[in-house]
TORKOL-4160 file (C-alpha; in steps of 0.2 Angstrom, whole numbers, padded with zeros to 4 digits, m for minus):
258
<pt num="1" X="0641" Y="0507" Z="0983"/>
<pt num="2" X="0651" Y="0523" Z="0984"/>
<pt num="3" X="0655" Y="0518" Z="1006"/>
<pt num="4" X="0670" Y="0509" Z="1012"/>
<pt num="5" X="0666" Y="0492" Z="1015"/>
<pt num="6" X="0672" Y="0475" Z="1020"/>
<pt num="7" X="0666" Y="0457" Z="1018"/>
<pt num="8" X="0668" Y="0449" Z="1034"/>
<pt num="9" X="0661" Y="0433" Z="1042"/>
<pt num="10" X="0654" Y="0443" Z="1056"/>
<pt num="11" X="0644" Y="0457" Z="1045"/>
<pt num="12" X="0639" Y="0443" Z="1033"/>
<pt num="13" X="0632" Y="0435" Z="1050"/>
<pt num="14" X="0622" Y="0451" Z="1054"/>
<pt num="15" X="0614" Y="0452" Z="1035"/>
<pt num="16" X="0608" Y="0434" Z="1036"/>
<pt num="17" X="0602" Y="0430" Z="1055"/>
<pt num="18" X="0594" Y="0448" Z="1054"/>
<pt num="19" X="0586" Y="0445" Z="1038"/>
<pt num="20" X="0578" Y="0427" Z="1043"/>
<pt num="21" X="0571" Y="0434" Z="1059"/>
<pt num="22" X="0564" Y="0447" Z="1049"/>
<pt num="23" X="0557" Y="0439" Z="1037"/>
<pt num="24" X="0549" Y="0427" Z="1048"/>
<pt num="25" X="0542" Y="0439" Z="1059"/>
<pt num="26" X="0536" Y="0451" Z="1042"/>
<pt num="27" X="0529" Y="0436" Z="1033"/>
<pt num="28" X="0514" Y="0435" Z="1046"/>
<pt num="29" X="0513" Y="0453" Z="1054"/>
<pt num="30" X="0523" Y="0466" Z="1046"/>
<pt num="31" X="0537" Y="0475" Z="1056"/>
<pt num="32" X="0552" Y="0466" Z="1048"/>
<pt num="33" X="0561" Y="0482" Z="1045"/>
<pt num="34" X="0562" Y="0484" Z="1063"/>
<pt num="35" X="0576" Y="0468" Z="1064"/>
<pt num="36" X="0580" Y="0473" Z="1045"/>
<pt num="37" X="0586" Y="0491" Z="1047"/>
<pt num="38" X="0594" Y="0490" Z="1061"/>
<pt num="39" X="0603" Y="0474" Z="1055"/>
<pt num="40" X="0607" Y="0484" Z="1038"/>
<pt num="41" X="0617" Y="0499" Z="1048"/>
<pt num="42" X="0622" Y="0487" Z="1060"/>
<pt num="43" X="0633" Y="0480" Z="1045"/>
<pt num="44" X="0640" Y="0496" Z="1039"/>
<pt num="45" X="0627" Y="0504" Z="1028"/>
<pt num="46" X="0624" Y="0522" Z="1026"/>
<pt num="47" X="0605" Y="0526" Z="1032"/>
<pt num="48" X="0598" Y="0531" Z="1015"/>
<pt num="49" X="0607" Y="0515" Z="1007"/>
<pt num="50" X="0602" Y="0504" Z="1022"/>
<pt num="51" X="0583" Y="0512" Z="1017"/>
<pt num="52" X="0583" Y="0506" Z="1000"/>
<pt num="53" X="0593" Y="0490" Z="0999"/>
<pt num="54" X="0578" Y="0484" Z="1015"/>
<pt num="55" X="0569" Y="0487" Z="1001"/>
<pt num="56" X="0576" Y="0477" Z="0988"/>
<pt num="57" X="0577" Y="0462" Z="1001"/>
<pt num="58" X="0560" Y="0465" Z="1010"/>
<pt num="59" X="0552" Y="0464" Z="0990"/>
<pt num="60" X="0561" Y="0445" Z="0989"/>
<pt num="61" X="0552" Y="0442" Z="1005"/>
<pt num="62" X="0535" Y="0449" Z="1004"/>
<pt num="63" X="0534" Y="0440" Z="0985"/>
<pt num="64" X="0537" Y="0424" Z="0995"/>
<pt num="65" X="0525" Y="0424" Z="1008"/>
<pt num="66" X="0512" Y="0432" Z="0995"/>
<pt num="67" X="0513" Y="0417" Z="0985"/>
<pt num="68" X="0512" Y="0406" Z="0999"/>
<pt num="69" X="0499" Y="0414" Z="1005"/>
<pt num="70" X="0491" Y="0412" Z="0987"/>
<pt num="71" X="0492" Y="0396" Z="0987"/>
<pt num="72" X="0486" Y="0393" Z="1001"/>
<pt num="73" X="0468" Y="0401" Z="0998"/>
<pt num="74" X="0471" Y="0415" Z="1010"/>
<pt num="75" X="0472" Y="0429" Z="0995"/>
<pt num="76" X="0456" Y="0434" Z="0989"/>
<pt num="77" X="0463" Y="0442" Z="0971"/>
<pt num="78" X="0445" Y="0452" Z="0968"/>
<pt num="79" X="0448" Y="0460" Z="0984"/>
<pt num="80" X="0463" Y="0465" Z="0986"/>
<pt num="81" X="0469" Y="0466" Z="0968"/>
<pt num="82" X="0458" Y="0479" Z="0966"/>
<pt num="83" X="0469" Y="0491" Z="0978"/>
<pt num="84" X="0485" Y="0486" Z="0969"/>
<pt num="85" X="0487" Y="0500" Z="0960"/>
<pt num="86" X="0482" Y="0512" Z="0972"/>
<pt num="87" X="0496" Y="0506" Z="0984"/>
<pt num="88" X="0508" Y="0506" Z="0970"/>
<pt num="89" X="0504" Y="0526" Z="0966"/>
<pt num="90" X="0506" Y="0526" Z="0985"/>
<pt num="91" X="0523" Y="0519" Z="0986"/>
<pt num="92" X="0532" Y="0529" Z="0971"/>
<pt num="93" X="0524" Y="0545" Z="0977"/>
<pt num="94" X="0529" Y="0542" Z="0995"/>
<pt num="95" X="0546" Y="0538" Z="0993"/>
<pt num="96" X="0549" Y="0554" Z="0980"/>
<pt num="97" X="0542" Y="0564" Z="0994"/>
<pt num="98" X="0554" Y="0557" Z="1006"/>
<pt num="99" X="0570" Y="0565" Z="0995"/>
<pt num="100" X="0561" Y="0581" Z="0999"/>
<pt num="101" X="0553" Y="0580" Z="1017"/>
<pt num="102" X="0560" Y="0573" Z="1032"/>
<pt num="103" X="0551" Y="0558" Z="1039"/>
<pt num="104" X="0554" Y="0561" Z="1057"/>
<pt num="105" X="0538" Y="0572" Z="1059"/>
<pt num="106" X="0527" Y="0556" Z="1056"/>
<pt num="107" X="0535" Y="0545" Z="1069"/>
<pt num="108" X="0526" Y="0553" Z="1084"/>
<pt num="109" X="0509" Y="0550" Z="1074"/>
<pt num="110" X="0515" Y="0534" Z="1071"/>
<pt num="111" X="0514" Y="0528" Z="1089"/>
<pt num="112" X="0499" Y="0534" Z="1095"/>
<pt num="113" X="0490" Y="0525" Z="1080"/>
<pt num="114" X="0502" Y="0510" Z="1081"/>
<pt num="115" X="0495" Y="0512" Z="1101"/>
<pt num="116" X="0476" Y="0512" Z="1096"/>
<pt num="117" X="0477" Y="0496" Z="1083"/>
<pt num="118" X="0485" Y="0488" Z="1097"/>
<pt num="119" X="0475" Y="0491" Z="1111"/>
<pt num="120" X="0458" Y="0489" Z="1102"/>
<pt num="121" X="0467" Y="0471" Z="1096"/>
<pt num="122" X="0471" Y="0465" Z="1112"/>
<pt num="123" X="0455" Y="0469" Z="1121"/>
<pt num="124" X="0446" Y="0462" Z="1106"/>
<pt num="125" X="0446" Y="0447" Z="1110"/>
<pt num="126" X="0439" Y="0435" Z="1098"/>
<pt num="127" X="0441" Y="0446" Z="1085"/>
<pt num="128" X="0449" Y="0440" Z="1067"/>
<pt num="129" X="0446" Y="0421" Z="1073"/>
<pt num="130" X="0435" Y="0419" Z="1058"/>
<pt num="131" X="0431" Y="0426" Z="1045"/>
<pt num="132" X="0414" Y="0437" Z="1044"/>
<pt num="133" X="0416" Y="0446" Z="1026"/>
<pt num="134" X="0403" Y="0442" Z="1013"/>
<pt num="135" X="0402" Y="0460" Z="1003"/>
<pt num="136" X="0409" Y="0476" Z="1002"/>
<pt num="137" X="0397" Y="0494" Z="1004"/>
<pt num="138" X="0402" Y="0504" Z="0992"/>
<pt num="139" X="0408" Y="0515" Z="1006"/>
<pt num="140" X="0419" Y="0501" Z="1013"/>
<pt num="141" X="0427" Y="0501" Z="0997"/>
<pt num="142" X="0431" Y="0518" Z="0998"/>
<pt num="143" X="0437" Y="0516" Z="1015"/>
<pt num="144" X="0448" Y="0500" Z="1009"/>
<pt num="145" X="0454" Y="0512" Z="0993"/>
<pt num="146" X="0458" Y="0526" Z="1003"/>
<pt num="147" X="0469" Y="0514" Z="1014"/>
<pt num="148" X="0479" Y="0505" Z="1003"/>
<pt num="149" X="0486" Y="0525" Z="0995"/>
<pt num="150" X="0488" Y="0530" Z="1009"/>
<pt num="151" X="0499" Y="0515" Z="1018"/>
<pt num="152" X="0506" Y="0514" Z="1002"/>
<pt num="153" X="0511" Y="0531" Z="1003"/>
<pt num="154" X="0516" Y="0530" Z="1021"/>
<pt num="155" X="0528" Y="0513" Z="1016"/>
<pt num="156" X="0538" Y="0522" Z="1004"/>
<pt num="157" X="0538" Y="0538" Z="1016"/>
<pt num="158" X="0542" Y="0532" Z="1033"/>
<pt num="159" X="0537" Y="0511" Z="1032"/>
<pt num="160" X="0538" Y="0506" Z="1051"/>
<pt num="161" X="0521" Y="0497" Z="1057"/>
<pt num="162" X="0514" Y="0499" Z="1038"/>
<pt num="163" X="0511" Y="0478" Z="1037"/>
<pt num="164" X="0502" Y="0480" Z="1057"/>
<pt num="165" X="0490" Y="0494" Z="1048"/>
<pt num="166" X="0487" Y="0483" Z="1034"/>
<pt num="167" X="0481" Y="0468" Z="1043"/>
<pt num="168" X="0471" Y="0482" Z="1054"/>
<pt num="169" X="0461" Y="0488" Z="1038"/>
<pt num="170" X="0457" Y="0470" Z="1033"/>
<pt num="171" X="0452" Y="0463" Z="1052"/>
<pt num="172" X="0439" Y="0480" Z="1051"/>
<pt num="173" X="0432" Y="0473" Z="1037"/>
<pt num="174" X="0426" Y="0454" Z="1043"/>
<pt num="175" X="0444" Y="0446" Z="1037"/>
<pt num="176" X="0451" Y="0433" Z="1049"/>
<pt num="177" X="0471" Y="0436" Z="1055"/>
<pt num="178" X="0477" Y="0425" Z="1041"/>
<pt num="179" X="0465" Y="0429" Z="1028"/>
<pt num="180" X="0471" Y="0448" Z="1032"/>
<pt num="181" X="0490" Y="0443" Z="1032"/>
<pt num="182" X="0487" Y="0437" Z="1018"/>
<pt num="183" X="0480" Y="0450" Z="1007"/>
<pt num="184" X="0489" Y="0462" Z="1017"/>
<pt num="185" X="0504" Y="0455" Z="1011"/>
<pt num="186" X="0502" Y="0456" Z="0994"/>
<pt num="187" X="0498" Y="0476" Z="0997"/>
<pt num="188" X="0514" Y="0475" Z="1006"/>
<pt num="189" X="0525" Y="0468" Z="0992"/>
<pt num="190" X="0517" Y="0480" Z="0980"/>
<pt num="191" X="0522" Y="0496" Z="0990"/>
<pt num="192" X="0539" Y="0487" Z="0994"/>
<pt num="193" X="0542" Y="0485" Z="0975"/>
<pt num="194" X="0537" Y="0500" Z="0969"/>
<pt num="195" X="0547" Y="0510" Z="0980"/>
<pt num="196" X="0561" Y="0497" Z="0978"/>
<pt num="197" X="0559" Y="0504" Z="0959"/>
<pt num="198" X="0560" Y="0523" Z="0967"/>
<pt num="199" X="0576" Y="0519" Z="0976"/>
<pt num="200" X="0585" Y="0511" Z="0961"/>
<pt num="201" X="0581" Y="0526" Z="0951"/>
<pt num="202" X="0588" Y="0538" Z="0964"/>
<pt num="203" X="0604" Y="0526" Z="0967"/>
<pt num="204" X="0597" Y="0522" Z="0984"/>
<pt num="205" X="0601" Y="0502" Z="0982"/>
<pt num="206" X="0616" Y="0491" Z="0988"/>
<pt num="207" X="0614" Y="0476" Z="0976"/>
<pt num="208" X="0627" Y="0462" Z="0985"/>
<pt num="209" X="0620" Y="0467" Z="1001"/>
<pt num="210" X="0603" Y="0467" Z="0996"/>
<pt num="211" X="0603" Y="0451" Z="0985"/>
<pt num="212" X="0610" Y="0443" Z="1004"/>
<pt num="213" X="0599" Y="0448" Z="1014"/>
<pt num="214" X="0584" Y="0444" Z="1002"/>
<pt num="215" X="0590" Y="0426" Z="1000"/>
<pt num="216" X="0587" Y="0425" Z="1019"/>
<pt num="217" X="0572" Y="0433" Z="1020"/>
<pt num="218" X="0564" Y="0421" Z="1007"/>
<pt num="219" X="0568" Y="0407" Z="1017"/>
<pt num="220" X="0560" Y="0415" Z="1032"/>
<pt num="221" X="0546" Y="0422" Z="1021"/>
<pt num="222" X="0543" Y="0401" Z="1018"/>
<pt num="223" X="0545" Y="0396" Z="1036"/>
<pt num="224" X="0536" Y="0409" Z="1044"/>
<pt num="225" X="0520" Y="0408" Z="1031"/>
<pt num="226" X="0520" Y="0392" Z="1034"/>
<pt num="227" X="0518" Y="0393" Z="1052"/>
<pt num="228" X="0505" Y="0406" Z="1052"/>
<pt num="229" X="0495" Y="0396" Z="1037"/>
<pt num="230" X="0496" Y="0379" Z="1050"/>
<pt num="231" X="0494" Y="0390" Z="1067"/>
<pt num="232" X="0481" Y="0401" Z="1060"/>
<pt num="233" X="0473" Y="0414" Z="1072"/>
<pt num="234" X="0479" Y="0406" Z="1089"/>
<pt num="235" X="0497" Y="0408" Z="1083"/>
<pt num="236" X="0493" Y="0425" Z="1073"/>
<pt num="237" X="0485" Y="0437" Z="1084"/>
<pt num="238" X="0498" Y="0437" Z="1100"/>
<pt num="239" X="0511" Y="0438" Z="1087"/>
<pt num="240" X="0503" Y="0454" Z="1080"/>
<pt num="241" X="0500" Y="0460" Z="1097"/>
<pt num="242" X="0518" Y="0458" Z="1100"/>
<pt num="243" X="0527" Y="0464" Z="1087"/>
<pt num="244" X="0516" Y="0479" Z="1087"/>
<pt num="245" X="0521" Y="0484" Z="1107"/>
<pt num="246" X="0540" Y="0480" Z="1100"/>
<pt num="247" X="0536" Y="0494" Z="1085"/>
<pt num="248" X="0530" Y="0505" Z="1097"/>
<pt num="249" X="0544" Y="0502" Z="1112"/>
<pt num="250" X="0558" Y="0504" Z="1096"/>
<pt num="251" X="0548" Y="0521" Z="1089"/>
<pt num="252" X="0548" Y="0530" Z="1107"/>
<pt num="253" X="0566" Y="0523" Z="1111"/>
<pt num="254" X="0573" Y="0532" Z="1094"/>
<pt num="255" X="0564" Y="0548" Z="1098"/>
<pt num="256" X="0571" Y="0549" Z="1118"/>
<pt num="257" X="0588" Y="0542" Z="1112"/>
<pt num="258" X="0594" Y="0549" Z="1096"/>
């Protein structure tokens, strides 16, 4: 990994909890790199390594809970397989431009939209109970399309809140909170893959590291999909809410702190 580094119980500790919570949390609403990352420097990882090995570990995850989701009938392929390829331009493009440009630029931005998507959530309140969508406008679909480059763009780029802003695109457009999870998900594991590829080729990856983490995350990709898939919008919505305020509360704190 070119860094000095030590197995011990207590960073193997941090890697694992830090990657089941995450992945819990992630699986339903986006915002696991907000327990990952930290977790990932936390046990001694350089920031440009911690960036890509989250990576490697949030793909695991975000495939688990995609095909859970899948399975579970809350993936609607002709939708949202259609922006794949979008999100994976996105991705690649994003994390490239990220070698180049400092990310640190977007984070105000970041909050005030992170803000608004909240807000309109919270005060919303029966929105995303159930699902309204029967068809796309052909401007909706270019609306959705813009969306999925651009967040794909912005998770290889910068990545905090890009699962929130997913959900948020597919809840403007009739989805129900699990039925957006869902697809929003599978958006997600796209841009997490495709940047994971970025990373790999830039020598951006701690394998053992990453391999551990992922193991935890898939088995709280499965228990948190599950929860949400049994829950539904009740469970959902104030966790979105929630972790949301968190992302926003962790964004400012970084910026006054250091």
């Amino acid at each position: 990994m070119g860094i000095e580094w030590e197995w011990t119980w207590q960073v193997i500790c941090i890697i694992v909890a830090g990657g089941f919570i995450a992945a819990f949390v992630d699986s339903v609403v986006g915002g696991g790199g907000l327990i990952a990352v930290p977790a990932l420097l936390a046990a001694g990882l350089p920031p440009h390594l911690a960036l890509g090995t989250n990576k490697l570990a949030g793909s695991m995850s975000s495939l688990t809970s995609t095909i859970a989701f899948f399975r579970s009938g809350h993936v609607d392929l002709r939708l949202s397989g259609k922006l794949v390829p979008l999100t994976a331009i996105g991705a690649v493009a994003g994390t490239l431009l990220l070698q180049l440009v400092p990310s640190d630029w977007l984070r105000p931005l970041m909050i005030v939209m992170l803000l608004l998507v909240t807000l309109y959530t919270f005060f919303k309140k029966d929105w995303g109970s159930v699902s309204t969508l029967r068809s796309l406008s052909r401007r909706s679909w270019l609306a959705m399309a813009v969306a999925a480059l651009l967040l794909g763009g912005y998770d290889g780029f910068f990545g905090p809140g890009t699962g929130s802003f997913l959900i948020f695109a597919f809840l403007l457009i009739g989805l129900d909170f699990v039925k957006a999870a869902g697809n929003a998900k599978l958006l997600n594991f796209t841009s997490n893959l495709f940047s994971l590829i970025a990373f790999v080729a830039l020598g951006s990856v701690a394998y053992g590291v990453g391999l551990l983490m992922g193991g935890a995350m898939v088995l709280g990709s499965i228990v948190g999909s599950r929860v949400a898939i049994k829950q539904g919008a009740k469970y959902v919505r104030p966790l979105f809410i929630g972790v949301s305020a968190l992302l926003i509360a962790r964004q400012i704190w970084v910026m006054t702190v250091g």
